[in-house]
Structure formats: C-alpha cells, structure tokens
C-alpha positions as a printed NumPy array, in Angstrom:
array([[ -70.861, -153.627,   34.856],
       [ -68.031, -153.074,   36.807],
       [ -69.397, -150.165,   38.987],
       [ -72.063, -152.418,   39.562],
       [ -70.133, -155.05 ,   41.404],
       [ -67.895, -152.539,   42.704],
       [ -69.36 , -153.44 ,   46.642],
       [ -68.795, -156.631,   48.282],
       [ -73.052, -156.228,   48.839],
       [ -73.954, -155.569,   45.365],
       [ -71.18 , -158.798,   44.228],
       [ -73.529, -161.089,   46.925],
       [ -76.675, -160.206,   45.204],
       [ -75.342, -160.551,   41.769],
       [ -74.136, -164.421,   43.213],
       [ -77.621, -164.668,   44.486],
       [ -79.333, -163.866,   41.329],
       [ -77.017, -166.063,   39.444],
       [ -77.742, -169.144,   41.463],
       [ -81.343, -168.753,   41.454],
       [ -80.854, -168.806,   37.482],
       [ -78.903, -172.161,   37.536],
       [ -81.875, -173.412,   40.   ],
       [ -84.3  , -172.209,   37.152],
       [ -82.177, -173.661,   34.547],
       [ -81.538, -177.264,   36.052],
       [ -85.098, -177.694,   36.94 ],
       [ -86.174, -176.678,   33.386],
       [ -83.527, -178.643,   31.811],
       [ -84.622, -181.872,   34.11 ],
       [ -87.945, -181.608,   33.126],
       [ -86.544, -181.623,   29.394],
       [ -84.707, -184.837,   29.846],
       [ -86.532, -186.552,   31.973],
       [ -90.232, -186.457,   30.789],
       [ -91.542, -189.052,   34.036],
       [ -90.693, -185.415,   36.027],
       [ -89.855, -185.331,   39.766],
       [ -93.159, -186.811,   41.833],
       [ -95.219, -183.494,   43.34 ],
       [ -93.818, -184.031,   46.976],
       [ -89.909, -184.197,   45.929],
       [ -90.327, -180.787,   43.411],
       [ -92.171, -179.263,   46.55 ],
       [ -89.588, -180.451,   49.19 ],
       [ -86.849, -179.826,   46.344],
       [ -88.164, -175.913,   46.123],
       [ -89.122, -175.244,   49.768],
       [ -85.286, -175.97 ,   51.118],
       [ -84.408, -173.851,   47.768],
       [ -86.591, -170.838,   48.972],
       [ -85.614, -171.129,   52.514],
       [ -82.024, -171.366,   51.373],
       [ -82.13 , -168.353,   49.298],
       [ -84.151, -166.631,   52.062],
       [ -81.27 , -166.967,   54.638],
       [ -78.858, -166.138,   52.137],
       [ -80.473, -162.612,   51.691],
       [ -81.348, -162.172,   55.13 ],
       [ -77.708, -162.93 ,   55.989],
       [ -77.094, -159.799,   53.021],
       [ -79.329, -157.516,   54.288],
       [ -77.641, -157.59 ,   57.894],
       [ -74.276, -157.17 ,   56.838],
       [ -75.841, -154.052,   54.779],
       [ -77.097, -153.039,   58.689],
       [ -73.789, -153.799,   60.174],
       [ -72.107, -151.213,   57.408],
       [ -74.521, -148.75 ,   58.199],
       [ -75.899, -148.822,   54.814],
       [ -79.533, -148.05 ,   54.671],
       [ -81.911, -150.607,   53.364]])
C-alpha cells in the first residue's frame, strides 16, 4: 500500500476515491434511516453539486499531473 501512495498524485486520488465512498455511504445510510427519502429535486441538486465537485477536484489532479510533466 505504501508504494501506492508514495506520490503526492496517487495520495489525491486515493482522497478522492475515499470521499466518493463516504458520499455513497451517507446517502445509503440516509435512505436507511429515513424511509420518507430526500424529495427527487433535492437528491438531484444534492448529486449534481457532488459530481461537479468531484469533477473539479480531478480536473484540478490531472493538471498538476501536466504541470509535473507526468503523462496522462
């Protein structure tokens, strides 16, 4: 694991990955607990900003990868 996570690149995807799991997580465990659920435009608006969050986030990854002159 540890030659993994031996870049500061592949530690920011391995932070990515693990928040999209607790995203994953927290919406299954709401809709555990709370069995009224989250109205269709909230999950929607609730997951869009998510996805465009997340899409940044690796955008932001990928040109740092550019600016080290790794290859994509």
């Amino acid at each position: 694991m540890r030659e993994r996570l031996e870049s500061d690149i592949a530690f920011y995807y391995a932070v990515g990955g693990f928040i999209i799991a607790v995203f994953v997580l927290g919406m299954a465990a709401f809709a555990v607990f709370n069995p009224g659920g989250v109205g269709t435009v909230e999950l929607v608006g609730l997951s869009g900003g998510f996805f465009l969050f997340m899409l940044v986030y690796f955008i932001a990854i990928s040109i740092q990868r550019l600016e080290d002159g790794d290859s994509i």
